[in-house]
N, C-alpha and C positions, 0 to 999 in steps of 0.2 A: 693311370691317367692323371697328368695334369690337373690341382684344382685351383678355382679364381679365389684370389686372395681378399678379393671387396667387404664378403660380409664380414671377415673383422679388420681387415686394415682400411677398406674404401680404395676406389679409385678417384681420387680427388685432383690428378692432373693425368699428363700423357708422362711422363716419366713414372707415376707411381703404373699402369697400364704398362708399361713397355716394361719394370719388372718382378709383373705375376707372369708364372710359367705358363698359366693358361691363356690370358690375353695377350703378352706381345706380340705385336704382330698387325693382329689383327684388331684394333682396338678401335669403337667404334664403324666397322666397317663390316669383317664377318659375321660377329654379332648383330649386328642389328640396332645396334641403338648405343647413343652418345650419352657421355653426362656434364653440364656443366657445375662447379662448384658453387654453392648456396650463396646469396647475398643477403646482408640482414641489414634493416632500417629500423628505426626507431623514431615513433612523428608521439607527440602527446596527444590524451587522449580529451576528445573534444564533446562539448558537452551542446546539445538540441533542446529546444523548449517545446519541442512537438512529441506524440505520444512516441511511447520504446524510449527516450533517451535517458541519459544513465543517472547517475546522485555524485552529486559534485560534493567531494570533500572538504572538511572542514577542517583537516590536519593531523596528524599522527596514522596508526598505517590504517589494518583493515579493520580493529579493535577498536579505532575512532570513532568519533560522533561523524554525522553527515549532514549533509545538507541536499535534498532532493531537488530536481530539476524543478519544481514547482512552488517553490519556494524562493522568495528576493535573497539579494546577496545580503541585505541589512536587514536581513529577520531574526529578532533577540532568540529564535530556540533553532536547536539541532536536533537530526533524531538519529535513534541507531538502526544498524543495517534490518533488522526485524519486522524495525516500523515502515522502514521504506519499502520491502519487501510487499508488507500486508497491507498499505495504503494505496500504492503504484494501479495495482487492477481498479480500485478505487475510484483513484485520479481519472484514470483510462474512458470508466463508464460516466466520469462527470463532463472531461470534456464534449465527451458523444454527443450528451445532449444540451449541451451548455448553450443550444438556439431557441431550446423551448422555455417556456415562462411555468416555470418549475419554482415552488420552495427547495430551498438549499437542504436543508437537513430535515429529518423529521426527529423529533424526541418522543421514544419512548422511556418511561419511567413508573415507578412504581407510584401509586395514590398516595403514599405516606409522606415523598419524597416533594410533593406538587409545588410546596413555600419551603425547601430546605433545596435539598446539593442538585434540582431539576431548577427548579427556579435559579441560583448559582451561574448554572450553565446557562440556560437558556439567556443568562442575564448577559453574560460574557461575549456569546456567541453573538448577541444584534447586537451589542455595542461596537464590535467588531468588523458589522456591514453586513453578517450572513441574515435568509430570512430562513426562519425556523418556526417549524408546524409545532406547536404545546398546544396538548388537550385545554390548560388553563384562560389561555387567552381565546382559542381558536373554533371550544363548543361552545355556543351560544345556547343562552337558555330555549328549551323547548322544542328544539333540533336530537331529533335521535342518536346517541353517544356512538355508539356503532358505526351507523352510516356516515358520524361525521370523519370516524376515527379512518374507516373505509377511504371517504377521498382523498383525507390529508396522506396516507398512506400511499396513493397513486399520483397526487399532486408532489411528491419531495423524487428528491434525486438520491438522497442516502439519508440511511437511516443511522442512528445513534442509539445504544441501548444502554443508559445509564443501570448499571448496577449495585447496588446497595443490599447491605443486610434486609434492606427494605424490601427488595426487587425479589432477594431470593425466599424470604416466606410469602411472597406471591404466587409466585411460578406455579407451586404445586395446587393451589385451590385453581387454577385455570381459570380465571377471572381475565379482565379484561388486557392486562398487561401480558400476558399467556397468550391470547391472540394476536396483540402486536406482534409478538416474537415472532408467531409460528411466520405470518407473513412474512417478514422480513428476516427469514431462517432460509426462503426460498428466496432470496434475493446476494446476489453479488455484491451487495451496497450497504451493507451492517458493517458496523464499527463498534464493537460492545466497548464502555470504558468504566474500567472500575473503579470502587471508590467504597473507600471501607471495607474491602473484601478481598477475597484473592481469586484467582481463578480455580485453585485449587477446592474453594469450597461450591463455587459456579459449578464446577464438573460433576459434585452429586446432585447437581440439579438439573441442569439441562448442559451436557457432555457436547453436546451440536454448538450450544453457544459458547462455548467453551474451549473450542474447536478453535475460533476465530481469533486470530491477535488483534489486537488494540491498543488502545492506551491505560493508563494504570496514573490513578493519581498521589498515589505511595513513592512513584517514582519519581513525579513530577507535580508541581502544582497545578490546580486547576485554570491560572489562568495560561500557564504552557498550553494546555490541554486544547483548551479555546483556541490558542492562536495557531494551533496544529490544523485540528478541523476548519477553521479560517481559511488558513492557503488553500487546505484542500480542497475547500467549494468554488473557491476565489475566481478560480475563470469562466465561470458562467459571467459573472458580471462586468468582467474585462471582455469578453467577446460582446455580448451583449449592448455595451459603452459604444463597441467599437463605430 
């Protein structure tokens, strides 16, 4: 018997069909079924400021820097595919709620850190326009530390978990920065960022947090850092405006 020549030559017209032994003839017609040759187009690809759309680059191939949808075209940083990767769900649950009268971030930090690299950020971050929940400013005397830390915890939209050499001989006495974590361990909206430290030494301490990409201010400086978590809270207050 006769066999049809398609699966390795194709029939890609009616001449290459008229000669396999098996189909001339009858080509499209016995069989059952026609085939037209493929057309192929090419449109660039276009970038949406609504949630799903992609990270507009910022040049060179896929090893480049980027620039995420949620970011201006004349914003001084770039970031890499990792960060976009682990910010984007981020982004996604800011927009969400970007109608309620939420704090932008919440800061946790270690006690040691309160007037050093917490204060730093926290300094960066409202000069910046974000509002940010710090135990320092935000417990007031004679208010229980707990309960306050409790609202400011359900009052922000993402959390931040500065870590320091500071953060990591906390963790394990399970003090009060231990319970921020835990909360915000069950949450979508951590952003751990380290400083002084690596992640590698976060993993003998809490592997969950560790778990999480971030940013790294080894990489970057901390006012990058700032201007990172910036965009990324940013349109709560542009809708907000609106």
């Amino acid at each position: 018997m006769a066999q049809c020549t398609a699966p390795s030559q194709g029939h890609r017209s009616s001449s290459a069909a008229a000669n396999c032994p098996a189909c001339r003839g009858g080509w499209g017609r016995s069989r059952g079924y026609s085939y037209s040759s493929p057309s192929y187009s090419y449109s660039p690809p276009s970038y949406s400021s609504g949630i799903g759309g992609g990270a507009r680059s910022s040049g060179g191939g896929s090893g480049g820097r980027l620039r995420p949808r949620w970011s201006s075209i004349g914003s001084p940083v770039t970031y890499t595919e990792a960060q976009v990767r682990s910010l984007t769900p981020i982004r996604e649950s800011v927009e969400k709620q970007a109608s309620l009268d939420l704090r932008d971030v919440f800061l946790c930090h270690a006690w040691d850190d309160r007037q050093g690299a917490a204060k730093e950020l926290h300094d960066q971050l409202e000069a910046k326009g974000v509002k940010v929940w710090f135990s320092e400013k935000d417990i007031q005397l004679g208010v229980p530390m707990m309960r306050a830390i409790d609202k400011g915890l359900a009052a922000s939209r993402v959390g931040i978990v500065l870590v320091t050499p500071a953060m990591l001989r906390r963790l394990p006495a399970e003090g009060i920065a231990d319970k921020e974590l835990s909360v915000l361990l069950r949450s979508e909206r951590l952003i751990p960022v380290m400083h002084g430290t690596t992640f590698e030494a976060l993993n003998n301490v809490s592997p969950m947090l560790a778990s999480r990409a971030g940013l790294n201010t080894s990489e970057e400086p901390m006012s990058d850092v700032a201007t990172k978590l910036a965009e990324l809270v940013k349109v709560g207050h542009d809708l907000q405006a609106a």
